[in-house]
C-alpha positions as CSV (number, residue, x, y, z in Angstrom):
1,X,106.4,48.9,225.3
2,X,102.5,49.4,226.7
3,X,104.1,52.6,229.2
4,X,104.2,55.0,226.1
5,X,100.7,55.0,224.9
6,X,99.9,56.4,228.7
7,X,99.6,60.1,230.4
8,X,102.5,61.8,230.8
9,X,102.3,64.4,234.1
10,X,103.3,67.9,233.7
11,X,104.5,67.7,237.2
12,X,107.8,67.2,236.1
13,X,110.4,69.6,236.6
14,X,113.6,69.0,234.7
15,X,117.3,70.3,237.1
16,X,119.5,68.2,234.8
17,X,121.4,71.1,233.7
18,X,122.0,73.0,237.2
19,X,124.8,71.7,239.4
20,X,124.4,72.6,243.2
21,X,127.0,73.1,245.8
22,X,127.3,73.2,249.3
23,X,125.7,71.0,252.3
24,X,123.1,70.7,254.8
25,X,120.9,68.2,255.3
26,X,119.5,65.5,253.0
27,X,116.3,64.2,254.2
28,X,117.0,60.8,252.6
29,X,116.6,59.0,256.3
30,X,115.6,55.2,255.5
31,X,116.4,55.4,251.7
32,X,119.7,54.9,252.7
33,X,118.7,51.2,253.8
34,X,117.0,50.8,249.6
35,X,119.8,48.3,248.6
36,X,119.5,46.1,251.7
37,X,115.8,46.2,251.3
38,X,116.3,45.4,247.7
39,X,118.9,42.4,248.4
40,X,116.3,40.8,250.1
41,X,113.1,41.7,248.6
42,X,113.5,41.9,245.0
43,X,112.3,44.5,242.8
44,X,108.7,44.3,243.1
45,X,109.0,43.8,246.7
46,X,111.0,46.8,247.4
47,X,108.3,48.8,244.9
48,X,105.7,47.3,246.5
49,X,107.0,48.5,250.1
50,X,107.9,51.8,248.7
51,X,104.1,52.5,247.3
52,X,102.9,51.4,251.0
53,X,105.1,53.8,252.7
54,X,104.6,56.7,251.1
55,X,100.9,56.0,250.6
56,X,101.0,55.7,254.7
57,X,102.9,59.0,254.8
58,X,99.9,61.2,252.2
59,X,97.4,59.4,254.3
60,X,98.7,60.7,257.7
61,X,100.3,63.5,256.6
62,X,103.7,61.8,258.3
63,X,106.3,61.3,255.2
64,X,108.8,63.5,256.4
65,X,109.4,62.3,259.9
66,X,108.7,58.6,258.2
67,X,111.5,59.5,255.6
68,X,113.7,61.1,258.3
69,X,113.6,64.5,256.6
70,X,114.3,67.6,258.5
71,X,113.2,71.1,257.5
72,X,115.3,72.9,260.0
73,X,118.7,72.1,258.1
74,X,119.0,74.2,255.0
75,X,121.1,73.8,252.1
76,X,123.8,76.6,251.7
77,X,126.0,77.2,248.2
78,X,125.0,78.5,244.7
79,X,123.3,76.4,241.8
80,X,125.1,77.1,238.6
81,X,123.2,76.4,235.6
82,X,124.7,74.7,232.8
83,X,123.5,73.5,228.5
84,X,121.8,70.2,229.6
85,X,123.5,67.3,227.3
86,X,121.3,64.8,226.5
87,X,121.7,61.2,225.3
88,X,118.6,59.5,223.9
89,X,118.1,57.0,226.6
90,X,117.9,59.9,228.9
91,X,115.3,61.2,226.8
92,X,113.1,57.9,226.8
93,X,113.7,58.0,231.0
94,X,112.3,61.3,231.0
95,X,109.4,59.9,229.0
96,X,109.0,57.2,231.3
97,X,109.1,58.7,234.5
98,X,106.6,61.5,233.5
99,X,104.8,58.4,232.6
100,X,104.8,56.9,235.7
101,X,104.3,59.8,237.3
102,X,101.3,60.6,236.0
103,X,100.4,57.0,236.5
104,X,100.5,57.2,240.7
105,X,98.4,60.4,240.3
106,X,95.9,58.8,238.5
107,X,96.3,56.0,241.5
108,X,96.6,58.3,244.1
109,X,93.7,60.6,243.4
110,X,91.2,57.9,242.9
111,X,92.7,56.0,246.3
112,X,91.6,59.9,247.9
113,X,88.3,60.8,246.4
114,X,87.0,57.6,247.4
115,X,88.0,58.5,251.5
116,X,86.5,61.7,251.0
117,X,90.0,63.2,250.5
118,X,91.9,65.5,248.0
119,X,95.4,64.6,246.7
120,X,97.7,67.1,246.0
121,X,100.0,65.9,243.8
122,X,103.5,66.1,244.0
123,X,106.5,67.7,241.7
124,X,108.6,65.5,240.7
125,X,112.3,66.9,239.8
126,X,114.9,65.3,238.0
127,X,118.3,65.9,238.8
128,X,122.1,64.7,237.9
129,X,124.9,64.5,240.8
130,X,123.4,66.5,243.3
131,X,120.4,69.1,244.2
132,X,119.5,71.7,246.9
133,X,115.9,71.2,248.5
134,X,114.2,72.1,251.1
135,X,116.0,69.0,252.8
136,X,119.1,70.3,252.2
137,X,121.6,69.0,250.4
138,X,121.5,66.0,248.0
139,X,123.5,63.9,246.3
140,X,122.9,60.6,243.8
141,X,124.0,58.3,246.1
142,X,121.2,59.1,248.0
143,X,119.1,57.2,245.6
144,X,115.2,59.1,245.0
145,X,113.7,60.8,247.6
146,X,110.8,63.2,248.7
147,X,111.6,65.9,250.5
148,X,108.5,67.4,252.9
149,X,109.6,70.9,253.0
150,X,109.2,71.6,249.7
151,X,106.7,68.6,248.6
152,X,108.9,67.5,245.8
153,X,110.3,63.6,244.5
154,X,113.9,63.7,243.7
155,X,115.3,61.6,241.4
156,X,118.9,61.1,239.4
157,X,118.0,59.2,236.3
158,X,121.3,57.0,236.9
159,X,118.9,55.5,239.8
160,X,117.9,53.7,236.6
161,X,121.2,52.6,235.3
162,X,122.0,51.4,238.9
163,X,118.8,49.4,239.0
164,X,119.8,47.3,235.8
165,X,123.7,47.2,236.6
166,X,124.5,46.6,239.8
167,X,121.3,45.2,241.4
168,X,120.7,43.3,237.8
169,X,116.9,44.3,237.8
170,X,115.9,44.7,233.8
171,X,112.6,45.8,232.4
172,X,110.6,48.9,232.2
173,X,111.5,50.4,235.4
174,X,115.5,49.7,235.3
């Protein structure tokens, strides 16, 4: 697989091991419509669309209201941490999305310098069940999202799992 000779970012932070409790908000918006969008579309369609809209949103400075995310509701409960169990494949996704990662900085950056812009990258934070951000509340189900308040990308890696299962989409990115 090409993907592992590339950069891995070191804007990963790893929350696999700390459970969250509680609600609030979620800031997930129109990520809940992802598996309609990727009924119809099709993988690369839906990636495609998902590049565009949060390109549109870094451009403008807009993601959160695009995204539906909203900073006044907090999240309320405790995070517990707990020994982080890891199987293999969640090692290689770990790889990969730090791989990926570091690949839409790379895009990103370039896409700013040459408007005369700077990029600020974003964290990205890996998760399992649910998570508290500045969004609020968050569970898997949600599927990824990025949450304004505290400029982060959230992701369960069983988005992956979900990809190749249930929406039968195999490759590198499921």
């Amino acid at each position: 697989m090409r993907w592992r000779r590339n950069r891995r970012s070191n804007n990963v932070e790893d929350h696999r091991s700390m459970r969250a409790s509680g609600a609030g908000g979620s800031g997930a918006g129109m990520l809940r419509l992802l598996p309609i969008v990727f009924k119809f579309l099709g993988f690369k369609g839906t990636a495609i669309l998902m590049v565009g809209i949060i390109g549109y949103g870094l451009l403008t400075g807009n993601l959160g209201s695009l995204l539906g995310g909203d900073l006044a509701q907090q999240s309320v409960g405790a995070t517990v941490q707990q020994p982080l169990q890891e199987t293999a494949e969640e090692k290689e996704l770990v790889d990969f999305v730090s791989v990926v990662l570091a690949d839409t900085e790379d895009t990103w950056e370039a896409i700013f310098r040459q408007n005369g812009m700077s990029y600020k990258a974003p964290k990205l934070v890996l998760f399992r069940d649910s998570v508290r951000s500045a969004c609020g509340f968050a569970q898997s189900a949600m599927g990824p999202f990025y949450c304004p308040g505290d400029q982060k990308v959230y992701i369960d890696l069983s988005f992956y799992s979900q990809l190749k299962n249930r929406f039968n989409a195999p490759g590198d990115f499921a």
